[in-house]
C-alpha positions in Angstrom: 40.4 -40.8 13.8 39.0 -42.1 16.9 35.3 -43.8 16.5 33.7 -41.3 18.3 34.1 -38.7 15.9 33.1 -40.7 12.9 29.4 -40.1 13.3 29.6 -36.5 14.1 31.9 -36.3 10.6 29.1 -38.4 8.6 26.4 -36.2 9.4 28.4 -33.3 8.4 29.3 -34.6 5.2 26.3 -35.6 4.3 24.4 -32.4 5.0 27.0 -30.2 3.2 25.6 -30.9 -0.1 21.8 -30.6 1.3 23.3 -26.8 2.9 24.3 -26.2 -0.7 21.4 -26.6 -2.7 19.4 -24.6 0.1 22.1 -22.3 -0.3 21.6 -22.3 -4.2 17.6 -22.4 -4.4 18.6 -18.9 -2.3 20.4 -17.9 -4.9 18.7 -18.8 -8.1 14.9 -17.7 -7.3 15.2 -14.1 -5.9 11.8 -12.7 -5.2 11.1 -9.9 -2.5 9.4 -10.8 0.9 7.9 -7.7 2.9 10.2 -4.7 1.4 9.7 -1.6 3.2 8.6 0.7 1.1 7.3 4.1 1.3 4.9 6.0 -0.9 4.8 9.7 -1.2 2.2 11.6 -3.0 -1.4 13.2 -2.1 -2.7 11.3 1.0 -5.9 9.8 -1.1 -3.8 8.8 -4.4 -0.9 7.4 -1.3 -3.6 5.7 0.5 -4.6 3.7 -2.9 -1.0 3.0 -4.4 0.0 1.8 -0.5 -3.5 -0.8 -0.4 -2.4 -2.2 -3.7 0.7 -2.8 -3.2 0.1 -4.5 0.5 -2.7 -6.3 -1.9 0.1 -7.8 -3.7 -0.1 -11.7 -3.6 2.6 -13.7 -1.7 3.3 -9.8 0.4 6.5 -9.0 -1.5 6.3 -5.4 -0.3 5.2 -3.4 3.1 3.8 0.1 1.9 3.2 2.7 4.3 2.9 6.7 3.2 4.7 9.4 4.3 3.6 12.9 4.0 4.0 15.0 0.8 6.5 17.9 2.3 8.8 15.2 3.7 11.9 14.9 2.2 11.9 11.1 0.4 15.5 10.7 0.7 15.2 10.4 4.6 13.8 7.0 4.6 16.8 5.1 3.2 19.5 6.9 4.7 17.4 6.2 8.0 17.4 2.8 6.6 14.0 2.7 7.2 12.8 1.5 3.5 14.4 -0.5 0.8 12.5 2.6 -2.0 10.5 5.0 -1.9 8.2 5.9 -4.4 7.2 9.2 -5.3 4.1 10.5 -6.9 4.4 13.7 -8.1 1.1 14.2 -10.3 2.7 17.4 -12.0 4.6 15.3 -14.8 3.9 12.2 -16.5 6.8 9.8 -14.7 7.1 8.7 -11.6 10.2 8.4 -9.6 11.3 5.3 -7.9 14.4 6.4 -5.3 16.6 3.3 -4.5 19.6 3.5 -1.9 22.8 3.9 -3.8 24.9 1.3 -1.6 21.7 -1.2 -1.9 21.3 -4.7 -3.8 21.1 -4.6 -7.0 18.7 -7.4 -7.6 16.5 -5.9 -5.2 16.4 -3.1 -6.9 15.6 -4.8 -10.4 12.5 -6.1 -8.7 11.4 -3.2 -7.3 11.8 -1.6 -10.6 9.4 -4.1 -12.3 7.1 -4.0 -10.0 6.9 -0.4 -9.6 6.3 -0.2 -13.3 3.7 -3.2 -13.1 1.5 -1.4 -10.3 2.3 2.1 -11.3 0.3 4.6 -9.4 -3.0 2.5 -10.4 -2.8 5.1 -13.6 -0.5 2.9 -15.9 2.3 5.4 -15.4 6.1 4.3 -15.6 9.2 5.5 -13.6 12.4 6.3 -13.3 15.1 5.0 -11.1 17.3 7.3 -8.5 20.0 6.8 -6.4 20.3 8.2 -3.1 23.8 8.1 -1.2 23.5 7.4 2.5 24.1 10.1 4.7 27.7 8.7 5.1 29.9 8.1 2.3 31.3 4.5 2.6 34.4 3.3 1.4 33.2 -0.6 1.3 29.8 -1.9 -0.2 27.1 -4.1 0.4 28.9 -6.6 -1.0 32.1 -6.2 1.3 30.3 -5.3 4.2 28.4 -9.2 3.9 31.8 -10.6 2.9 33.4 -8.9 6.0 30.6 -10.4 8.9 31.1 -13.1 7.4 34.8 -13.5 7.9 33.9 -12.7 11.3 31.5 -15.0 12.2 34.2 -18.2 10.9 36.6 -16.4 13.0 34.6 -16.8 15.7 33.4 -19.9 15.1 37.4 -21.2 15.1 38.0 -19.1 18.1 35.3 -21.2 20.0 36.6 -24.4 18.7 40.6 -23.2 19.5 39.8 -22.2 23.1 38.1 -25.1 23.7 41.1 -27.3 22.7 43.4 -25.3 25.8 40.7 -27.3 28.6 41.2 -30.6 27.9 45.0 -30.1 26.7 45.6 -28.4 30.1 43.3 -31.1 31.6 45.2 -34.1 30.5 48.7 -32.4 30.8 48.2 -31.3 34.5 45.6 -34.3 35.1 43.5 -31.8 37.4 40.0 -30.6 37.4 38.4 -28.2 34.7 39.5 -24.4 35.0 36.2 -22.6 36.5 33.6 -20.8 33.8 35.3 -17.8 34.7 38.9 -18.4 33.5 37.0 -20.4 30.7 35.1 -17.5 29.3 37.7 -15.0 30.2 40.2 -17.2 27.7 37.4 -17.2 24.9 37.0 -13.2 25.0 41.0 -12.9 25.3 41.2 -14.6 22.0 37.6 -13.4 20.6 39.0 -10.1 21.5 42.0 -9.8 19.5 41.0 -12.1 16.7 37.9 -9.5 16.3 40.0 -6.5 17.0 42.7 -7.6 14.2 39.7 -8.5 11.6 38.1 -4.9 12.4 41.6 -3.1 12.0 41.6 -5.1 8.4 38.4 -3.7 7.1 39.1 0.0 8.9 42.6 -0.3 7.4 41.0 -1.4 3.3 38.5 1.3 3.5 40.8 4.1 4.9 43.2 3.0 1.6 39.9 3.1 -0.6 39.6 6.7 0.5 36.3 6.9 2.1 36.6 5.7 5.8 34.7 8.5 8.0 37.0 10.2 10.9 37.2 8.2 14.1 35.9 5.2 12.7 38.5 2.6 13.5 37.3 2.5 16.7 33.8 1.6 16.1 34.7 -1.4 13.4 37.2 -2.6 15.8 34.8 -3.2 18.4 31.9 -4.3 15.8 34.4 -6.9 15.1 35.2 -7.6 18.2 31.9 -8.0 19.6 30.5 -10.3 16.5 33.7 -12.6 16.5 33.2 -13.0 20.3 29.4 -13.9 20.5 29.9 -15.9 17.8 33.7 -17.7 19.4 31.5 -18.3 23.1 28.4 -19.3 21.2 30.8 -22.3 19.9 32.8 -23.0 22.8 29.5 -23.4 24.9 28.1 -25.8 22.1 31.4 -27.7 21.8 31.6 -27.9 25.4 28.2 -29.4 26.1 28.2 -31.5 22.9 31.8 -32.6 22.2 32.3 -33.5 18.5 28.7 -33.0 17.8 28.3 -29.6 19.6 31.3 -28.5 16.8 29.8 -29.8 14.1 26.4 -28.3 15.1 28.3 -24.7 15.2 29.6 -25.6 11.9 26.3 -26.2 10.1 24.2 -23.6 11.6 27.3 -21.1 10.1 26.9 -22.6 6.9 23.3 -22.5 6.7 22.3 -19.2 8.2 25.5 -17.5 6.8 26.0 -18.8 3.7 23.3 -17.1 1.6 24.3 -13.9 3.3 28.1 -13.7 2.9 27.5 -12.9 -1.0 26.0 -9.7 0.1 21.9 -10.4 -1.4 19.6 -8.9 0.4 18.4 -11.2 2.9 14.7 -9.7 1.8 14.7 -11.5 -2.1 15.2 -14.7 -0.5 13.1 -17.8 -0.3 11.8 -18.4 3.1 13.2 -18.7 6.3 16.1 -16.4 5.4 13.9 -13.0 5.2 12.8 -14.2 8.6 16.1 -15.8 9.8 18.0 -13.1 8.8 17.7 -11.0 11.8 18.0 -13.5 14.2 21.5 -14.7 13.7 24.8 -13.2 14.0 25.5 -12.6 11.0 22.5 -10.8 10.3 23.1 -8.4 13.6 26.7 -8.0 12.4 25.4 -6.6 9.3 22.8 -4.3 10.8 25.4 -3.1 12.6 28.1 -2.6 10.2 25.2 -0.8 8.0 24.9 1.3 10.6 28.5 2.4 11.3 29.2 2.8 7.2 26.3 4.3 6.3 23.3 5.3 8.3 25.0 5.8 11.6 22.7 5.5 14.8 22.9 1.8 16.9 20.2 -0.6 16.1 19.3 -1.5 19.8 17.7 -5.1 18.5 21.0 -6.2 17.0 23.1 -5.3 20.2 20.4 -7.4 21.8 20.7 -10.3 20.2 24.7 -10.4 20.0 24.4 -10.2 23.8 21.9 -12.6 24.0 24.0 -15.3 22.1 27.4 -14.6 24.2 25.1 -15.0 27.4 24.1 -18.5 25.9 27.4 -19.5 25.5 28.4 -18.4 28.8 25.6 -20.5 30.3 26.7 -23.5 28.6 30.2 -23.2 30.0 28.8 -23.0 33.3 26.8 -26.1 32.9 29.6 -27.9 31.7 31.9 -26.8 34.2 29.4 -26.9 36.8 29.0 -30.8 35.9 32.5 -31.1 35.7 33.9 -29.4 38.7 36.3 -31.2 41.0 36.5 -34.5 38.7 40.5 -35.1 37.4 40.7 -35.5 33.9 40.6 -39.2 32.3 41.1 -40.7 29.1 37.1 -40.0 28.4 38.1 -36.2 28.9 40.5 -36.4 25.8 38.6 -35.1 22.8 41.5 -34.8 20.6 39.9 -31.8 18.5 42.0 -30.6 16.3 42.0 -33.4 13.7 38.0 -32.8 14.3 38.3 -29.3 13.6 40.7 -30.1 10.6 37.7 -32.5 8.9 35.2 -30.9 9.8 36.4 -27.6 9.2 38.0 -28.1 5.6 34.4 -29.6 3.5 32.6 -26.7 5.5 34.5 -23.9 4.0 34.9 -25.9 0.5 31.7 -25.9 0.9 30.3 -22.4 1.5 33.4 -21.2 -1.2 31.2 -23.5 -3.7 27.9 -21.8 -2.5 29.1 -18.4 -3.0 30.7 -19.0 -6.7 28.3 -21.6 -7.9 24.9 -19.7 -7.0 23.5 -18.4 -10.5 23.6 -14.6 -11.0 20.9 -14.4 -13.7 16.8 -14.3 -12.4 14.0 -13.9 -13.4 12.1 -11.3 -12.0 7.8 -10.1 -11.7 6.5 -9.2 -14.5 6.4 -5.6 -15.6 3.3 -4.9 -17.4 2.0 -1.7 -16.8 -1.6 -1.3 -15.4 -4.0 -0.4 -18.5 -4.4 3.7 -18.9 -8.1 4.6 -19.6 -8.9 6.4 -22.9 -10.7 9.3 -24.3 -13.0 8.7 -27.4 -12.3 11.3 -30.5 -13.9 14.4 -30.4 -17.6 14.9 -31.3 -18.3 18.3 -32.7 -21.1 19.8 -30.5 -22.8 23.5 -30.7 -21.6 26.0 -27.8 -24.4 26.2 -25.3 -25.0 29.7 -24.4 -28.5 29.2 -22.7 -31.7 27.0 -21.1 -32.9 25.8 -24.7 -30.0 25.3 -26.3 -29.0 22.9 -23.3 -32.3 20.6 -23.7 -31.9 20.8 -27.5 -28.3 19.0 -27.2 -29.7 16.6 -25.1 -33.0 16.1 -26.6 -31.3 15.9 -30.4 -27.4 15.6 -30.6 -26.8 11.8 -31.2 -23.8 10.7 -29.2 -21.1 8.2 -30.4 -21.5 4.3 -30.2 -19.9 4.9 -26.5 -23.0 7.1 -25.0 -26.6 6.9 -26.4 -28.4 7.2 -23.3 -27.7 7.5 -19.6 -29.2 8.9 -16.4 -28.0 10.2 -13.3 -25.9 13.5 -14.9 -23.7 14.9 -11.9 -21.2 17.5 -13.4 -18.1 19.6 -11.8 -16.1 22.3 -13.6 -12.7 21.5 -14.0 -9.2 24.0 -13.5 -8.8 24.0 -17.4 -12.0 25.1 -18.0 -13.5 21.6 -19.2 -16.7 20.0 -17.4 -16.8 16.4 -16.4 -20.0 14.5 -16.2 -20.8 11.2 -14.7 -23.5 9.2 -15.6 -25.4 5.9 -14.0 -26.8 3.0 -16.7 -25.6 3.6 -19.7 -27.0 2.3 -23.3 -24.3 2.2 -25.9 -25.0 1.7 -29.6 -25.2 -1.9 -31.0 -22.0 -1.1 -32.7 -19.9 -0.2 -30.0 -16.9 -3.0 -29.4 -17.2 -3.4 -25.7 -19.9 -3.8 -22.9 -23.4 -2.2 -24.6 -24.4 -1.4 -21.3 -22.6 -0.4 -18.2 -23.4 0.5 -14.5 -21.1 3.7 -15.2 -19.8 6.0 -17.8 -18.2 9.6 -17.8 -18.1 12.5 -20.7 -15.6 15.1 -20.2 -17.1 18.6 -22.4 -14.7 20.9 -23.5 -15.0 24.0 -26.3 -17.1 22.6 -29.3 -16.4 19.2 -28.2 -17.1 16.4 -25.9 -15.3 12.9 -25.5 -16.1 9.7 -23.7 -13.8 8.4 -21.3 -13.2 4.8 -21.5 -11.5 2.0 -19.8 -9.1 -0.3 -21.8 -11.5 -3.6 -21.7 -14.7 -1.1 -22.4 -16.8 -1.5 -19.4 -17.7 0.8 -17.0 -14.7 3.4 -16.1 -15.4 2.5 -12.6 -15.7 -1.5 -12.7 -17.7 -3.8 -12.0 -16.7 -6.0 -8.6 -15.6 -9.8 -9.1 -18.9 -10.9 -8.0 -21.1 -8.7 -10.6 -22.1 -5.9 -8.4 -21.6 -2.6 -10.0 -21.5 1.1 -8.8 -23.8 3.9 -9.9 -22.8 7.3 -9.3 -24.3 10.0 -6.7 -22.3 13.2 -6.9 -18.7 14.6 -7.9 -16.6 17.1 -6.5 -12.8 18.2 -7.1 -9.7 19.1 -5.1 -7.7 21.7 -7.1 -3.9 20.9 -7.5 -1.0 22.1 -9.3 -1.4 21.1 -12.8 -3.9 18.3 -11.6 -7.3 17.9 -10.2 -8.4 15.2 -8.1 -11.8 14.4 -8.4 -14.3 12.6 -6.1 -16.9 10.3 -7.4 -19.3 9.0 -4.5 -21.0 5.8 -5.9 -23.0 3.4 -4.4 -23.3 -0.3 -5.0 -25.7 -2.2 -6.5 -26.7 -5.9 -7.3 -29.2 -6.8 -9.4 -32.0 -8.9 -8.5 -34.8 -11.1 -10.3 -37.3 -8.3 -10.6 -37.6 -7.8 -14.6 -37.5 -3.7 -13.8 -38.8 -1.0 -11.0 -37.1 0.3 -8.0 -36.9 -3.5 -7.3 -35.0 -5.0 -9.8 -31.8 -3.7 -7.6 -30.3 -3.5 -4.4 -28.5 -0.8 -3.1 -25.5 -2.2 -0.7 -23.7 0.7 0.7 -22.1 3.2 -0.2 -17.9 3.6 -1.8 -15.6 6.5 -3.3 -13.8 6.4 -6.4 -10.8 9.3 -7.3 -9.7 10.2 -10.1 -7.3 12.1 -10.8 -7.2 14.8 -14.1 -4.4 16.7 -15.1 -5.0 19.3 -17.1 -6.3 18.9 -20.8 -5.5 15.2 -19.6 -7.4 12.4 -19.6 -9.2 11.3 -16.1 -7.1 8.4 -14.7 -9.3 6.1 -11.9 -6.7 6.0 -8.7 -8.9 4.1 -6.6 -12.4 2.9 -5.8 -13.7 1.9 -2.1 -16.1 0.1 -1.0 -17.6 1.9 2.6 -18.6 -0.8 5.2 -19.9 -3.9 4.3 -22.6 -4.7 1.9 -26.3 -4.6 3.2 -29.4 -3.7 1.6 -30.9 -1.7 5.0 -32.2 1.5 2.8 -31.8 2.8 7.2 -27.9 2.3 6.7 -27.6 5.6 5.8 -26.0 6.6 1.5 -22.9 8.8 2.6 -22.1 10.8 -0.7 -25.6 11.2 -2.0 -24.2 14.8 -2.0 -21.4 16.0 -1.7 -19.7 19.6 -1.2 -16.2 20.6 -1.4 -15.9 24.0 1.3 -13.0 25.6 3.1 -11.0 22.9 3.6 -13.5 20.4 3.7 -15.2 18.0 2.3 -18.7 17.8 3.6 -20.9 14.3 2.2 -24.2 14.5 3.0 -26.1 11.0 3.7 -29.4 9.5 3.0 -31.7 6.9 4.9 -34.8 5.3 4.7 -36.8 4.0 8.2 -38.9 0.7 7.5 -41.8 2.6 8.3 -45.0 2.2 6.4 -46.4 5.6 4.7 -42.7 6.9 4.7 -41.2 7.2 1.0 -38.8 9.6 1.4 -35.2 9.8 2.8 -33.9 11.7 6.1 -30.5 13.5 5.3 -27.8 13.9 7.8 -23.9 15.1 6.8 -20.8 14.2 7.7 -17.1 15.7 6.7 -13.3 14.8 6.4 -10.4 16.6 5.0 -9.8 15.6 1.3 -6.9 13.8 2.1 -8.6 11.8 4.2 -11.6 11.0 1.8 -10.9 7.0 1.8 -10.2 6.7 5.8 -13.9 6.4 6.8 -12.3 6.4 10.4 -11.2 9.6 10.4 -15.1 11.2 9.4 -16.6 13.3 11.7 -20.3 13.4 11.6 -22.8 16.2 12.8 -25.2 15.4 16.0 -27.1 18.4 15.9 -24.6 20.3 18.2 -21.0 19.2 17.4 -18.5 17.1 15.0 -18.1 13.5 16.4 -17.2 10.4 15.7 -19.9 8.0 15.9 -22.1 7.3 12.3 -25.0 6.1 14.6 -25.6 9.2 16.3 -25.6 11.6 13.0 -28.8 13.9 13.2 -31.5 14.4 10.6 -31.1 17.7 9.2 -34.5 16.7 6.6 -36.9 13.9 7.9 -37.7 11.0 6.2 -41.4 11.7 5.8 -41.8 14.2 3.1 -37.8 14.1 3.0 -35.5 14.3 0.0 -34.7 11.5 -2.9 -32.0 8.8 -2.2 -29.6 11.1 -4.5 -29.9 15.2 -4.7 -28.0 18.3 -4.7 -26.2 20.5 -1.8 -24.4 23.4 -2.5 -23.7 27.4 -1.1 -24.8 30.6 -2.9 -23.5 33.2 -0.9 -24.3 33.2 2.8 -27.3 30.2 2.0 -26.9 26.5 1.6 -29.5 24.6 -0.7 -30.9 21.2 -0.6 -32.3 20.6 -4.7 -34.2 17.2 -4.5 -37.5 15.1 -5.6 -39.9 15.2 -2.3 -40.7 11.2 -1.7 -38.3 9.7 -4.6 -40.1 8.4 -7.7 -43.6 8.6 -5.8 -43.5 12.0 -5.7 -43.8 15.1 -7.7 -42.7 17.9 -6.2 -39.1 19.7 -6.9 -38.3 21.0 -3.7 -35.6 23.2 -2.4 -34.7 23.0 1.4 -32.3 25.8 2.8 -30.2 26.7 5.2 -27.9 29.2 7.0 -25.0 26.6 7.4 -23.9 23.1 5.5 -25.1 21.4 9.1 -28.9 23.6 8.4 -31.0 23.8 10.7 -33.0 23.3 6.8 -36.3 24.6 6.4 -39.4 22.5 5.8 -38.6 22.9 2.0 -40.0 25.1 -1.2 -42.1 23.7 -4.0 -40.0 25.2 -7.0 -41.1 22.7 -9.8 -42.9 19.4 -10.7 -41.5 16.6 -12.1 -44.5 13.7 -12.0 -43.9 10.9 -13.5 -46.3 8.9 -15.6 -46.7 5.7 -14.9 -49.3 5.0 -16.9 -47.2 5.6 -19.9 -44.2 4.1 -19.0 -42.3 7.5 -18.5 -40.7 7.9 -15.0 -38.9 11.7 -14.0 -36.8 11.1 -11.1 -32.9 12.1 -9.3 -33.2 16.0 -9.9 -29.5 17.1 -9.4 -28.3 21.2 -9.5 -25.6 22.4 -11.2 -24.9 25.9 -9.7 -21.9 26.7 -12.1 -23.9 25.5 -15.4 -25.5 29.2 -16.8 -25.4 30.7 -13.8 -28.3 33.7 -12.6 -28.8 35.4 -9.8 -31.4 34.1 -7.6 -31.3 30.7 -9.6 -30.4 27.3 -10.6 -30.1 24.7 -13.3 -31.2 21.5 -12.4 -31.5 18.3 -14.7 -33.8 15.3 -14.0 -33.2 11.7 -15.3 -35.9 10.4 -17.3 -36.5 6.7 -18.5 -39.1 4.3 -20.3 -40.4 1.1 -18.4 -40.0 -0.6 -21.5 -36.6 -1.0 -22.4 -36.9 -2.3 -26.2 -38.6 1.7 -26.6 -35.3 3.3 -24.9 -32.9 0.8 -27.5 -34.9 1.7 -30.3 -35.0 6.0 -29.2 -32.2 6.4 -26.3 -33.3 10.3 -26.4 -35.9 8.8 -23.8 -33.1 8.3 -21.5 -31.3 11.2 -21.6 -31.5 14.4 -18.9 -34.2 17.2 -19.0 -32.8 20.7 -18.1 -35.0 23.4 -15.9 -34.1 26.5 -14.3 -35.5 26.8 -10.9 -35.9 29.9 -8.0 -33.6 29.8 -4.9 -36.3 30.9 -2.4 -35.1 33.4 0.0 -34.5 32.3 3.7 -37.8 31.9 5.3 -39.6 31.6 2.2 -41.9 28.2 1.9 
């Protein structure tokens, strides 16, 4: 072998094995990298199973939701996801739909992380496979094998035509044929090399039974077109670089290809193949013969990039014949390329066989535990409430279990089965209680003679604390009835503590966030998501969206409240905003009231109550008949007066507000009466409401030792008519 080839022929040898164990280290440590996936289920639990999963550390999947009256099989026949999950909160199991004709191992990941994230509610799921929309003779497995072939083909093609220049060359001892004959020579042979390798695959899946009508056609020109990129790719690389341009060709077919031929999905491998994938031949070749087996359609992008790489090769044909035009052939012009090709050619396909059969099959995959299902305490027996006293004497004397001594806050909504969920702010659990004594959160779910705690598995609050300590107290609750389910909106807002031992500054409030649950029925409340709203900032101005919240013809309606830095002012102005329930979590999409119209700007809400003489930081809003009523403590804990404010609308104009009660608290000993909150469905009368107010001690070793002084008050209040004051 001449000297000239020797190096060339080192460098090849020597990077086979390196090509090997890349190709191996493919092979052995599957994980996904950025697998479509779609979600369907109700927009707000979508929206929170999507943002965990895009959460997920090192990206292995990208989530996006699709509506709920789509059909979920569309996706992967499109070829537009890898699974899709669906959420259907009806029954206890999710389903995880996986393409029929798809990788295996990429579906064993999927599986275990679909069961490790769950829908955030710890539930598991069951596998389906949906057949594309074509019924395909060959499978993943032979479609990879397949491009593969054709991709060597090509590769030899481009390294036989070249052989015809110089033979002719030093045979004739005349100039080089012009780029046109040359490239017209590569596509003759590209051509029917590609058009014989389609015919094979058209001729093994019409004898497997499942080739579609007129297909023959289509692989003989997908074959064609990938064995003649990929043959003029390699004859412009040989003819620019000689011995090197070959064994250039050569590597970058056993590098790029190899981990693809054994038909893994190029999307559970390491990195740069999910990357790489799509830009080679190969990986066009196999977007393409995806699409003629299964999907159908033309990916544009992958007829692109085949034409981009024959234009490549046809430019460097022209160079070369452009530098060589006119000049008779000489010794120099000899390559003598077929012994080349022979030792080069040989260890490259020894060494892509070894790849394929050597690469282990057995991985291990991400782990599969399931996210942790919250719990509901046993039952504690509890009298039937039929009336005012008999509601203040459960609260005043039925002792709770060690989860729930004392709490304040008390927002309630009625759920489809007839229960009543209530959500609480600080709670004081018994000194017996294995788990967090106190929490920034708890919730009691009431049904007939009974009433149960609902607790997270690590027993902290049911809606927990952030990584940096700062908690979420709850403002109001509203549901979305569902088929079999409910989904119920908590608005919370954050809080940090501070260094002040107790008061109104021992905390800061940063902002406001939304947790969902959902509740199936006689279930028990499963969180789906909690979200923070804007960034934290202790501004009492930035106004508390969700210190109320109503749920109205289609709407959800969150009324916010805001404090100006002025001196003398101790109240809070209250302005409203509203979104569709599905939207509850996409702040974006809010639309908030100006005082004329809906629009999208926070910062030009309107004040429907002032700030001076204005409402607490949480209250009550809620219709009765053809009147809306604001139920809230005029100027927060400095006040006295239970006021109601109504209203002909849910955007007022609200009148100046009715005195209905008074709720002092008493500084002087200790005792504070604050956050009066309605419950318009709790004993209803005409012409009235039941409203509770929080009460608590300032000293905090009398509230451990008697936690009925932090427990709710009940009163029944007059809904003054409109005008009244």
């Amino acid at each position: 072998m001449p000297r000239r080839y020797a190096g060339p022929l080192v460098v090849a040898l020597l990077l086979v094995p390196v090509v090997l164990l890349l190709v191996h280290a493919a092979r052995a440590t599957p994980r996904p990298h950025e697998v479509p996936v779609a979600v369907q289920a109700p927009a707000v639990v979508a929206d929170a199973v999507v943002a965990r999963l895009d959460a997920l550390a090192g990206s292995p999947v990208r989530a996006r939701a699709i509506p709920e009256d789509a059909d979920p099989r569309e996706p992967l026949r499109q070829g537009t996801a890898a699974a899709v999950v669906v959420v259907d909160l009806r029954v206890a199991q999710d389903v995880l739909l996986v393409p029929a004709v798809g990788d295996p191992e990429l579906t064993r990941l999927l599986e275990g992380l679909s069961d490790r994230v769950g829908t955030p509610l710890g539930r598991t799921s069951r596998t389906v496979e949906v057949a594309p929309v074509r019924d395909p003779s060959l499978g993943r497995g032979a479609l990879a094998a397949s491009v593969g072939a054709w991709v060597l083909v090509g590769v030899l093609v481009g390294v036989a035509a070249g052989l015809v220049v110089p033979l002719l060359r030093r045979r004739r001892g005349r100039a080089a044929p012009s780029v046109r004959v040359r490239v017209a020579r590569v596509l003759l042979v590209a051509g029917l090399a590609g058009v014989a390798a389609g015919l094979v695959v058209a001729l093994v899946a019409s004898w497997q039974g499942g080739l579609a009508p007129g297909a023959v056609p289509a692989w003989w020109l997908l074959g064609a077109g990938v064995v003649a990129a990929t043959a003029l790719a390699t004859a412009g690389l040989e003819a620019v670089g000689g011995p090197w341009g070959t064994a250039v060709a050569g590597l970058l077919v056993l590098a790029l290809t190899g981990p693809l031929v054994t038909g893994r999905d190029p999307r559970v491998l390491p990195e740069p193949w999910p990357v790489l994938a799509g830009s080679t031949v190969h990986g066009a070749g196999l977007a393409l013969a995806r699409a003629t087996a299964w999907t159908g359609g033309l990916p544009a992008g992958s007829v692109l990039l085949l034409l981009l790489v024959a234009v490549l090769g046809v430019g460097l044909l022209a160079w070369d014949a452009a530098r060589s035009a006119g000049r008779p052939a000489t010794p120099a012009d000899q390559p003598r390329r077929l012994p080349l090709l022979g030792a080069l050619g040989v260890p490259l396909a020894v060494a892509a066989l070894g790849a394929t059969l050597l690469a282990p099959r057995q991985t291990d995959g991400l782990s599969a535990a399931p996210v942790a299902r919250a719990a509901q305490t046993e039952c504690l027996e509890v009298p039937d409430v039929s009336d005012l006293a008999g509601l203040n004497r459960f609260a005043g004397r039925v002792r709770g279990g060690p989860s729930f001594q004392g709490a304040d806050v008390g927002a309630d909504v009625r759920l489809q089965d007839g229960r009543r969920l209530w959500v609480f702010g600080d709670t004081l659990r018994s000194a017996s209680f294995r788990g967090q004594r106190f929490v920034r959160n708890s919730m009691l779910v009431f049904g007939p003679g009974c009433v149960r705690s609902v607790l997270p598995a690590d027993g902290g609050a049911l809606v927990p604390d952030r990584a940096d300590g700062v908690g979420y107290w709850p403002m109001s609750v509203a549901r979305v009835q569902r088929p079999g389910y409910d989904l119920v909106g908590v608005a919370t807002q954050r809080v940090r503590s501070t260094e002040a031992p107790d008061g109104a500054g021992a905390f800061d409030n940063l902002g406001p966030s939304m947790a969902v649950f959902v509740v199936p029925r006689g279930g028990t409340p499963q969180l789906v998501e909690q979200r923070d709203l804007g960034p934290d900032s202790a501004d009492p101005a930035r106004p508390e969206w969700g210190a109320a919240a109503v749920v109205r013809g289609g709407w959800v309606y969150l009324y916010g409240t805001a404090r100006p830095d002025t001196p003398g002012v101790f109240g809070f102005s209250l302005r409203v905003a509203r979104t569709r329930p599905e939207q509850l979590l996409r702040q974006r999409s809010w639309r908030y009231w100006d005082g004329e119209r809906w629009q999208a700007d926070p910062d030009r809400a309107g004040e429907l109550v002032p700030a001076r003489g204005g409402v607490s930081q949480t209250l009550s809003v809620f219709p009765r008949g053809d009147r809306w009523y604001a139920v809230s403590k005029r100027d927060e804990f400095l006040g006295t007066d239970l006021v109601v404010w109504s209203a002909p609308s849910p955007t007022g104009p609200f009148d100046g507000g009715t005195t209905v009660a008074r709720i002092p608290s008493d500084v002087a000993a200790g005792e504070l009466r604050y956050m009066p909150l309605a419950h318009p469905d709790l004993l209803p009368e005409p012409g009235s409401v039941v409203v509770s107010y929080s009460r608590n001690d300032t000293d905090v070793a009398a509230v451990e030792a008697d936690p009925f002084r932090y427990r709710p008050a009940f009163l029944r209040v007059p809904l003054p008519a409109a005008g009244a004051r």
